[in-house]
N, CA, C and O atoms as a GROMACS GRO file, in nm:
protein
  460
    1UNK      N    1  10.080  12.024  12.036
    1UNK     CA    2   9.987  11.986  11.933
    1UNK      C    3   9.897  11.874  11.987
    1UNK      O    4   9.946  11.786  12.058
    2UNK      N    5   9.787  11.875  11.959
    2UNK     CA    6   9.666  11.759  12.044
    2UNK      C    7   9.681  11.660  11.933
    2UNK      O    8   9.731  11.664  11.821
    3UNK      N    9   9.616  11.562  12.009
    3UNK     CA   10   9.640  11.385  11.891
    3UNK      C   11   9.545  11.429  11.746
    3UNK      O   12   9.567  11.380  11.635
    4UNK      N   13   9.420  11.548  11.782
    4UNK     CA   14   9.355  11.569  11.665
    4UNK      C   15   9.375  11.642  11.536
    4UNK      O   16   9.318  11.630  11.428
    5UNK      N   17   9.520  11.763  11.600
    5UNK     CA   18   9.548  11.792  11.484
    5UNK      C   19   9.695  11.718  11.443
    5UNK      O   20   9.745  11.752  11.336
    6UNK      N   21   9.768  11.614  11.526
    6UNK     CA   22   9.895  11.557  11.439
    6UNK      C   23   9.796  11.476  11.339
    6UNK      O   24   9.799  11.480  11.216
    7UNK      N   25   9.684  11.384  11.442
    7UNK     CA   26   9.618  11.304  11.284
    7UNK      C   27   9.592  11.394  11.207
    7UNK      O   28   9.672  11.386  11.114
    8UNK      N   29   9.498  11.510  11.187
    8UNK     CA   30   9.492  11.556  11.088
    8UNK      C   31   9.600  11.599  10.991
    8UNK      O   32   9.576  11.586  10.871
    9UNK      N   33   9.701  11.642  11.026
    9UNK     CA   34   9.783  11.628  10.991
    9UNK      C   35   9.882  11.550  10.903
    9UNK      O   36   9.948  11.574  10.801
   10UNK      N   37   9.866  11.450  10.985
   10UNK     CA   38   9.927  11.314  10.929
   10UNK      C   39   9.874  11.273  10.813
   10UNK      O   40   9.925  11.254  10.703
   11UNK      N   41   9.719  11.256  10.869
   11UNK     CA   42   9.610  11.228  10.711
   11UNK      C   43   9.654  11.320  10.602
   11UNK      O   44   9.673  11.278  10.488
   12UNK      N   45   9.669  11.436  10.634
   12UNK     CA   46   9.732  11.505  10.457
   12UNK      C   47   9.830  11.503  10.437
   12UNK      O   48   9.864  11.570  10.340
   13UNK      N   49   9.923  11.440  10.501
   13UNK     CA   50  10.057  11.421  10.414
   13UNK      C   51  10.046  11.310  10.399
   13UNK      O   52  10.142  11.274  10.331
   14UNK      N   53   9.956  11.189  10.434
   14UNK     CA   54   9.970  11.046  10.313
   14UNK      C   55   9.849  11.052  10.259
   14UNK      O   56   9.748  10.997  10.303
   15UNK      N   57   9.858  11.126  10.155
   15UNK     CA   58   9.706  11.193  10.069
   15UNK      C   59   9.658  11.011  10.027
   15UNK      O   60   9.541  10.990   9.997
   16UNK      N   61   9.731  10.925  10.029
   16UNK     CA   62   9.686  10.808   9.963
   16UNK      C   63   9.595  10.723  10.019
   16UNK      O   64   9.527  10.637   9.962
   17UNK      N   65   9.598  10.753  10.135
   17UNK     CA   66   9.517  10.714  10.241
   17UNK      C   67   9.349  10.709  10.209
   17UNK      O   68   9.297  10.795  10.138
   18UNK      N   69   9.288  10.620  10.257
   18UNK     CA   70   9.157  10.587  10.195
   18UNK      C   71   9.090  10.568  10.351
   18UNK      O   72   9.114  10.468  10.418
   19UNK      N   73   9.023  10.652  10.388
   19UNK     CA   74   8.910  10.591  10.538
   19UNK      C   75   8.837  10.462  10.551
   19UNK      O   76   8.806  10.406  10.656
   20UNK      N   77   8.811  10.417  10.415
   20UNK     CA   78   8.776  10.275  10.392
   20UNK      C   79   8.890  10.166  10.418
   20UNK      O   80   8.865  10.045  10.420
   21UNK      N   81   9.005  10.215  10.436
   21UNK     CA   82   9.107  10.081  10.394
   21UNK      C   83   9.121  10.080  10.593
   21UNK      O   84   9.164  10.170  10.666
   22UNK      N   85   9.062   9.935  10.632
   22UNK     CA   86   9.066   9.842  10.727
   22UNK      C   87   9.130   9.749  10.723
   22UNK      O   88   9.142   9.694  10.613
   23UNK      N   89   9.208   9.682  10.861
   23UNK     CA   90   9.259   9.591  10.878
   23UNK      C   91   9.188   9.525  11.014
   23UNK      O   92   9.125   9.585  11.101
   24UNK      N   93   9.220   9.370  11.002
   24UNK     CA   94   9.186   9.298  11.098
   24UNK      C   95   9.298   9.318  11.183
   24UNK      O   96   9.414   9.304  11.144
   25UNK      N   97   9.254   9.361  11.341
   25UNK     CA   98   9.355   9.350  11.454
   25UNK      C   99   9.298   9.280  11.583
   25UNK      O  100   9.208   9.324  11.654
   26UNK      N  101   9.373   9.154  11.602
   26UNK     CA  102   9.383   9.052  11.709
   26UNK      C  103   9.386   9.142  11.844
   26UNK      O  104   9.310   9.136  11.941
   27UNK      N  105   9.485   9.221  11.823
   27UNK     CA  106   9.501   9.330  11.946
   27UNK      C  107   9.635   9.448  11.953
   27UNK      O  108   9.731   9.438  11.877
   28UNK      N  109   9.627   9.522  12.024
   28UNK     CA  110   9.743   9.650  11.966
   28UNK      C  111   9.756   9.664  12.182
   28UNK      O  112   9.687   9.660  12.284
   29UNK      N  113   9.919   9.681  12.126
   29UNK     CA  114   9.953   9.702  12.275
   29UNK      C  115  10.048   9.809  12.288
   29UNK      O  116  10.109   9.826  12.183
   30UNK      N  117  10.089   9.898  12.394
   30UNK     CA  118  10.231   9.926  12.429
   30UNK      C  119  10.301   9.857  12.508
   30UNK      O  120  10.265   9.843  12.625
   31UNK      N  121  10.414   9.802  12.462
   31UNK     CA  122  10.528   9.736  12.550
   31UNK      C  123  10.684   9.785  12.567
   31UNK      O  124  10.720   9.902  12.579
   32UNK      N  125  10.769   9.669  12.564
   32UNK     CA  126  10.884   9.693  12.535
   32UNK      C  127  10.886   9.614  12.456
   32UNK      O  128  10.823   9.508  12.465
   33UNK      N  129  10.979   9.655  12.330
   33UNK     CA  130  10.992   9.502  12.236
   33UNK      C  131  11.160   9.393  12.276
   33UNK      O  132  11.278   9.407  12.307
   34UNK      N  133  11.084   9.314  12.255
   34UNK     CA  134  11.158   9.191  12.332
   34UNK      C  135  11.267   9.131  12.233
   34UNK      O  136  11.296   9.043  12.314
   35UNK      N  137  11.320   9.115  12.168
   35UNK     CA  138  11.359   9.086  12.087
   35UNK      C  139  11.424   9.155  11.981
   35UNK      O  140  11.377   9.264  11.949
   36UNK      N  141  11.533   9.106  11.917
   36UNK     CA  142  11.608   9.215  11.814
   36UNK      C  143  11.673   9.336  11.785
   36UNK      O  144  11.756   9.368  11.869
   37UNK      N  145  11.662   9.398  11.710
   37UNK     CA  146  11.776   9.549  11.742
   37UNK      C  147  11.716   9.605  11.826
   37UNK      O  148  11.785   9.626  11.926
   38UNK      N  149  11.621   9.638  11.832
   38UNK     CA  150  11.524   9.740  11.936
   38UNK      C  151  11.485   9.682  12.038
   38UNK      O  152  11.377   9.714  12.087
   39UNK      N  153  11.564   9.582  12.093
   39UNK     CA  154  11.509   9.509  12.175
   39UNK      C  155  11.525   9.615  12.336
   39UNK      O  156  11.621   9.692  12.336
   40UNK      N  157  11.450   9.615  12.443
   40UNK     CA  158  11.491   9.676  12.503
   40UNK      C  159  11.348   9.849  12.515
   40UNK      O  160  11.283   9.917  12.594
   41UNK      N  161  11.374   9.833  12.392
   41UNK     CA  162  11.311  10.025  12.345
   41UNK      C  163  11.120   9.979  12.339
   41UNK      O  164  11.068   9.875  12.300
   42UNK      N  165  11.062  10.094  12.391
   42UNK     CA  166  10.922  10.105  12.387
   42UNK      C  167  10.875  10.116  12.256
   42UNK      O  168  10.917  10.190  12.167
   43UNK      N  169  10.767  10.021  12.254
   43UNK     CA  170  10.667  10.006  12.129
   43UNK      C  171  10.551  10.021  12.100
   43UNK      O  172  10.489  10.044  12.204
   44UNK      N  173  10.498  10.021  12.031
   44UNK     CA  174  10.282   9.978  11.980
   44UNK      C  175  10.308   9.888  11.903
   44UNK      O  176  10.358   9.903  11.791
   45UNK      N  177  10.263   9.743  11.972
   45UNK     CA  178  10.234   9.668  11.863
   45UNK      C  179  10.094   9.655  11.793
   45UNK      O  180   9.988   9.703  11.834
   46UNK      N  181  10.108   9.600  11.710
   46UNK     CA  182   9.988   9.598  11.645
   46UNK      C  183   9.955   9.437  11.570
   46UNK      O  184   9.994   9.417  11.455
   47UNK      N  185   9.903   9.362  11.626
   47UNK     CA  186   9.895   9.269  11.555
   47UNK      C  187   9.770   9.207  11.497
   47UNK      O  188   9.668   9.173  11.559
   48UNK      N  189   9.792   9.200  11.384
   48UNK     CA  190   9.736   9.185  11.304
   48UNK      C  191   9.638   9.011  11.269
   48UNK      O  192   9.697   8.904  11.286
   49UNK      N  193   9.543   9.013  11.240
   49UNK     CA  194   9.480   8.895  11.246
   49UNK      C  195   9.474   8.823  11.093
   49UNK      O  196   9.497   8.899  10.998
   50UNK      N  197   9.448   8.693  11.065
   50UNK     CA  198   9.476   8.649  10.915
   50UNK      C  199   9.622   8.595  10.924
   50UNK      O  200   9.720   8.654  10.968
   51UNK      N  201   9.611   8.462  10.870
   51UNK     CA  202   9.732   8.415  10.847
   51UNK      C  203   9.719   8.261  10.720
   51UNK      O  204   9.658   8.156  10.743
   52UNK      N  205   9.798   8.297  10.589
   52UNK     CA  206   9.789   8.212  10.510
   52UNK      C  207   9.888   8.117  10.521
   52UNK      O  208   9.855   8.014  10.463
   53UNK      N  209  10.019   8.109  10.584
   53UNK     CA  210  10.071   8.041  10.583
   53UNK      C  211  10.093   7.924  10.712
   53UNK      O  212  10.162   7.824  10.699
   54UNK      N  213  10.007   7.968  10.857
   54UNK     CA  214  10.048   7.834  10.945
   54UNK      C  215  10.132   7.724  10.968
   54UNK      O  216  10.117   7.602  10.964
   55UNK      N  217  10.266   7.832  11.003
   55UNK     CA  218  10.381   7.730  11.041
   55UNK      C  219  10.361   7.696  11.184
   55UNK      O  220  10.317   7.764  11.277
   56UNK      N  221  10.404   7.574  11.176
   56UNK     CA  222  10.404   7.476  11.353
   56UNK      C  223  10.421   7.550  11.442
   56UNK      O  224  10.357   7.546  11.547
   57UNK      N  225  10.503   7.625  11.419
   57UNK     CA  226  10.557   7.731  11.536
   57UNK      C  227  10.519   7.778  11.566
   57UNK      O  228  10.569   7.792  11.678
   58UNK      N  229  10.418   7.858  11.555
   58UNK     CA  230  10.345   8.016  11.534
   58UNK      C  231  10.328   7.965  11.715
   58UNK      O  232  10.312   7.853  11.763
   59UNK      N  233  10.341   8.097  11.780
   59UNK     CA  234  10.273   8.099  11.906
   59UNK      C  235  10.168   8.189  11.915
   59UNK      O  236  10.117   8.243  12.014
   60UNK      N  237  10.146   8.195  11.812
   60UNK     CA  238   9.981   8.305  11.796
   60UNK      C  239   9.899   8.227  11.731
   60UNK      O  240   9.807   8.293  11.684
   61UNK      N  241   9.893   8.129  11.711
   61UNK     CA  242   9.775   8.058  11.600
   61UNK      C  243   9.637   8.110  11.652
   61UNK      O  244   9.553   8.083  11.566
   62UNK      N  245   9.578   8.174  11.759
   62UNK     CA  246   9.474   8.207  11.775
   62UNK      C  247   9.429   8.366  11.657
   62UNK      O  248   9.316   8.416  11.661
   63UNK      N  249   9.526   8.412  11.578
   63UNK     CA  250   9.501   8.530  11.486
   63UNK      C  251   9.555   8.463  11.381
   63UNK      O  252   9.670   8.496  11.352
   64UNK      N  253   9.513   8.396  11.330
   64UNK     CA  254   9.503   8.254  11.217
   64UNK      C  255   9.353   8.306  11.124
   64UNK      O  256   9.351   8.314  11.001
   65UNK      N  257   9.245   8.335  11.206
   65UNK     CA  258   9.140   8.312  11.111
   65UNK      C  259   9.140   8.457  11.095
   65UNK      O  260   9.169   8.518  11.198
   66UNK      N  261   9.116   8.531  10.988
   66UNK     CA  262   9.108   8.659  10.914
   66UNK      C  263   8.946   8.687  10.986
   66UNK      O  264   8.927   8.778  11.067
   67UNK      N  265   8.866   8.615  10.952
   67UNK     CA  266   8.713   8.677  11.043
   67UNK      C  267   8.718   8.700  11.148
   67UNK      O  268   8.646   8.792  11.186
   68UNK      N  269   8.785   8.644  11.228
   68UNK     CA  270   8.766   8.633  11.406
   68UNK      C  271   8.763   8.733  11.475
   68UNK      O  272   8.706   8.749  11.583
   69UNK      N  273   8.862   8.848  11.380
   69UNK     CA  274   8.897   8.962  11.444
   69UNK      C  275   8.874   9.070  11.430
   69UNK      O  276   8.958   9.103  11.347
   70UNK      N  277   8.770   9.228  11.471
   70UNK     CA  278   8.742   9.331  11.412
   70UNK      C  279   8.838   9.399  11.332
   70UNK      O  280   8.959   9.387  11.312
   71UNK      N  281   8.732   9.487  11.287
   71UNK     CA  282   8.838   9.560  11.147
   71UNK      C  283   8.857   9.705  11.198
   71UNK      O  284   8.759   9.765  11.243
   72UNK      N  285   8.988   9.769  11.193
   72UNK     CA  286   9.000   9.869  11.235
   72UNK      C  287   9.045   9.992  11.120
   72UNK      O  288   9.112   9.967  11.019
   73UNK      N  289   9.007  10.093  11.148
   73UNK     CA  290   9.080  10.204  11.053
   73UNK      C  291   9.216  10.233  10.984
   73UNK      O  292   9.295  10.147  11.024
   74UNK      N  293   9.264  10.299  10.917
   74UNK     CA  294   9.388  10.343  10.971
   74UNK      C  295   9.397  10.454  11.052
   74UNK      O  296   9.480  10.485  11.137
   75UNK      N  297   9.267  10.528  10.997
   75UNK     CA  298   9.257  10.662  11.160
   75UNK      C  299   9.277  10.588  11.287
   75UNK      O  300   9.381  10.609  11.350
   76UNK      N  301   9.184  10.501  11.335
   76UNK     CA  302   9.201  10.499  11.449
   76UNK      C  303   9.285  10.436  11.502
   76UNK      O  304   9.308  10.446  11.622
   77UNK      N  305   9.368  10.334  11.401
   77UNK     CA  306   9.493  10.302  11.448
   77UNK      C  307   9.591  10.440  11.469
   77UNK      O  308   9.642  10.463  11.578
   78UNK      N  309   9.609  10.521  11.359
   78UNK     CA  310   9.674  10.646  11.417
   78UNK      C  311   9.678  10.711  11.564
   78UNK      O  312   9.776  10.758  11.622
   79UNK      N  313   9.500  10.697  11.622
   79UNK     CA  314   9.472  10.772  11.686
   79UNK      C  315   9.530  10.664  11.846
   79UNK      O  316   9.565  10.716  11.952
   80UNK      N  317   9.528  10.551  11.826
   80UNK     CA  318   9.555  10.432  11.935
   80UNK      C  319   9.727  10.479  11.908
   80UNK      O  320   9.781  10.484  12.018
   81UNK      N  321   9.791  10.501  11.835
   81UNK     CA  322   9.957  10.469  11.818
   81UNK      C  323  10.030  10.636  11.905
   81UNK      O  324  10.130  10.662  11.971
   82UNK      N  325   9.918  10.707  11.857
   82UNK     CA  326   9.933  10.891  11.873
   82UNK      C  327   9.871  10.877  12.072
   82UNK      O  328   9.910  10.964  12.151
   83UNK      N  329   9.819  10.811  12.100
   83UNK     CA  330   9.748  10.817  12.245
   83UNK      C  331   9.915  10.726  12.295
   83UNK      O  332   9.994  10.778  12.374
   84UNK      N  333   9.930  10.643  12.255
   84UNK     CA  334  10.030  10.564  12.310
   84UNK      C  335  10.186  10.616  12.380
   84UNK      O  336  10.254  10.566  12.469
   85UNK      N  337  10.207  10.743  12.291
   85UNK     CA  338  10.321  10.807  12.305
   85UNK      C  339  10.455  10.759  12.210
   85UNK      O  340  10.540  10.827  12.152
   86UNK      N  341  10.440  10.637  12.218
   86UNK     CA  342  10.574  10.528  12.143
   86UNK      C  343  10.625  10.604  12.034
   86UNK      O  344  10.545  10.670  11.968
   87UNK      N  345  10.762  10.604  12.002
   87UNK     CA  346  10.798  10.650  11.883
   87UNK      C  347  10.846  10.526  11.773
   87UNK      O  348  10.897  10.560  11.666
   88UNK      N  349  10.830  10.414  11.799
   88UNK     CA  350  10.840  10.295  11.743
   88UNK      C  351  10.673  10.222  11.768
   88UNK      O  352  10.592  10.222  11.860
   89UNK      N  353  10.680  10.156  11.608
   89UNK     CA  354  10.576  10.042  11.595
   89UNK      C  355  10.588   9.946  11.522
   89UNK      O  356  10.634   9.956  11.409
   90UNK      N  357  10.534   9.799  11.590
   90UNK     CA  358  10.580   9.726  11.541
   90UNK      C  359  10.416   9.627  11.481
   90UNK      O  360  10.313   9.612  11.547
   91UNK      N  361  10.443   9.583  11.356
   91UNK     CA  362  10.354   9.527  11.292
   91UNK      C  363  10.339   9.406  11.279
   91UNK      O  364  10.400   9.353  11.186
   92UNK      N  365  10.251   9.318  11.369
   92UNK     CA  366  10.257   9.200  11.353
   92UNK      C  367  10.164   9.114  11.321
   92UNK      O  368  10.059   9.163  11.281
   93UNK      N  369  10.172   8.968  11.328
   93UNK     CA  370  10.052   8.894  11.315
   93UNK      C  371  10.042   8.750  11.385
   93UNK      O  372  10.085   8.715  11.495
   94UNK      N  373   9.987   8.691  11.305
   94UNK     CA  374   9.934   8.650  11.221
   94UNK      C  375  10.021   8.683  11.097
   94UNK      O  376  10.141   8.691  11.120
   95UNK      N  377   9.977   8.708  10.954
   95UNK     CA  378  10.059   8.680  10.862
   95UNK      C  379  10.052   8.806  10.807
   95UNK      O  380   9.990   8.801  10.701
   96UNK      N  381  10.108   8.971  10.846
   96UNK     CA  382  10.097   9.118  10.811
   96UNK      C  383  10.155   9.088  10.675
   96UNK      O  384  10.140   9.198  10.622
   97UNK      N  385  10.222   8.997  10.568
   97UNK     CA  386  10.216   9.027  10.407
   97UNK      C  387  10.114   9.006  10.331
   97UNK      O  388  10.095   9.020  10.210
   98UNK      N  389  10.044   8.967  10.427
   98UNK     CA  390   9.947   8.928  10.308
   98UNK      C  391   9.794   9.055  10.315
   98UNK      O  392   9.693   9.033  10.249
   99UNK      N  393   9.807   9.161  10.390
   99UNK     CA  394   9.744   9.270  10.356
   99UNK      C  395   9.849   9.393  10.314
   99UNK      O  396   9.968   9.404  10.341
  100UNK      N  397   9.761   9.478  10.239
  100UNK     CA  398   9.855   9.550  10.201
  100UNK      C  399   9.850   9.696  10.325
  100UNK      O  400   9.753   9.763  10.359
  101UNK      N  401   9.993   9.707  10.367
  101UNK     CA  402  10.025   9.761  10.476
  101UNK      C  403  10.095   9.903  10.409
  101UNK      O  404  10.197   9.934  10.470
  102UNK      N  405  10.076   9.954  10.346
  102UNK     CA  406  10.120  10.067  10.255
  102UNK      C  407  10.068  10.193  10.353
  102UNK      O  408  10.139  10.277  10.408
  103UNK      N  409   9.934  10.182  10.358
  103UNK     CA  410   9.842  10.332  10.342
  103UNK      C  411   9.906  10.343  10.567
  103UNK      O  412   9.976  10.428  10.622
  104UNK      N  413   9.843  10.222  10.625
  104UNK     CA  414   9.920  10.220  10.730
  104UNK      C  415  10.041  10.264  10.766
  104UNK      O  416  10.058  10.341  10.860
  105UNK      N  417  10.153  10.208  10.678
  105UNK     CA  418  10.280  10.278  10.738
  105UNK      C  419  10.295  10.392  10.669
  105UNK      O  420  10.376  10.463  10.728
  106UNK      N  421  10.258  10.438  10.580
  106UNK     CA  422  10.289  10.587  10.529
  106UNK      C  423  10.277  10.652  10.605
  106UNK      O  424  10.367  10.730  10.638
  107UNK      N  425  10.108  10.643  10.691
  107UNK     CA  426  10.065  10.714  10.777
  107UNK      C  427  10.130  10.746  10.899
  107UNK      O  428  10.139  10.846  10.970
  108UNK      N  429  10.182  10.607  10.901
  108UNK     CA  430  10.290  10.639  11.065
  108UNK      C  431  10.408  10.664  11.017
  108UNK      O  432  10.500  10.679  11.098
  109UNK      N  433  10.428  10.671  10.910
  109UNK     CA  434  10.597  10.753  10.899
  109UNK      C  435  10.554  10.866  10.905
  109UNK      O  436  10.592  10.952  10.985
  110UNK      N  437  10.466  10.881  10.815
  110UNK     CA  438  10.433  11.059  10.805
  110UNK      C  439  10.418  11.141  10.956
  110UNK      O  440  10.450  11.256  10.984
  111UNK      N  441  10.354  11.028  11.045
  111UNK     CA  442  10.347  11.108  11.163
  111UNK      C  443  10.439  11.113  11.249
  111UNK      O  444  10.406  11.149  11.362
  112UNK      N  445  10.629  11.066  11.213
  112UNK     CA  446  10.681  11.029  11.262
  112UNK      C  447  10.744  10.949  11.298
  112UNK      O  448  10.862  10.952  11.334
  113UNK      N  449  10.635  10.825  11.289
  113UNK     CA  450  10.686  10.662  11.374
  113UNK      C  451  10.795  10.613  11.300
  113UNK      O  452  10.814  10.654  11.185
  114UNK      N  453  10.881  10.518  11.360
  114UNK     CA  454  10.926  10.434  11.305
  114UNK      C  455  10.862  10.330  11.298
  114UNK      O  456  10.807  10.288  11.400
  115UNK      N  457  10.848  10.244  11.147
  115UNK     CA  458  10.779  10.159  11.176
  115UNK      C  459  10.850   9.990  11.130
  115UNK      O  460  10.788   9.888  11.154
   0.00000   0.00000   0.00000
């Protein structure tokens, strides 16, 4: 199956999905994820830009400001996660509660992912 028809695909089974609904992303990678149960196992991260809460810690404070960072689809995040191969994704930020991440992960469950 080519990446054009799983997205298509994907797009009709999360009928909720809106082509308008964008998120700010700092940057989206494949790695290994470093940390935690899956630590070890290949990923797409995705991290996300915007952050309301700025704790001391943060080692990302550069995806702090919500403008700084272009706005991406959820298609073409599909289409970046579907090119990647990964069967895991991981959603990060900056501060990912404070957009609503619904229409996104439907999409990547629907196509599979764990997310």
């Amino acid at each position: 199956m080519t990446i054009a028809m799983l997205l298509k695909n994907t797009l009709h089974a999360a009928k909720k999905i809106s082509m308008a609904d964008k998120l700010p992303v700092m940057e989206s990678f494949y790695t290994l994820q470093g940390e935690g149960f899956h630590q070890g196992m290949a990923a797409y991260f995705i991290r996300l830009g915007g952050c309301d809460v700025g704790c001391v810690w943060c080692d990302v404070k550069e995806s702090w400001p919500i403008n700084a960072h272009p706005k991406k689809s959820v298609e073409s995040l599909l289409q970046e996660v579907a090119g990647s191969g990964s069967p895991n994704v991981v959603i990060t930020g900056g501060e990912p509660g404070m957009h609503d991440l619904r229409p996104l992960t439907e999409a990547l469950q629907a196509s599979g992912k764990e997310v």
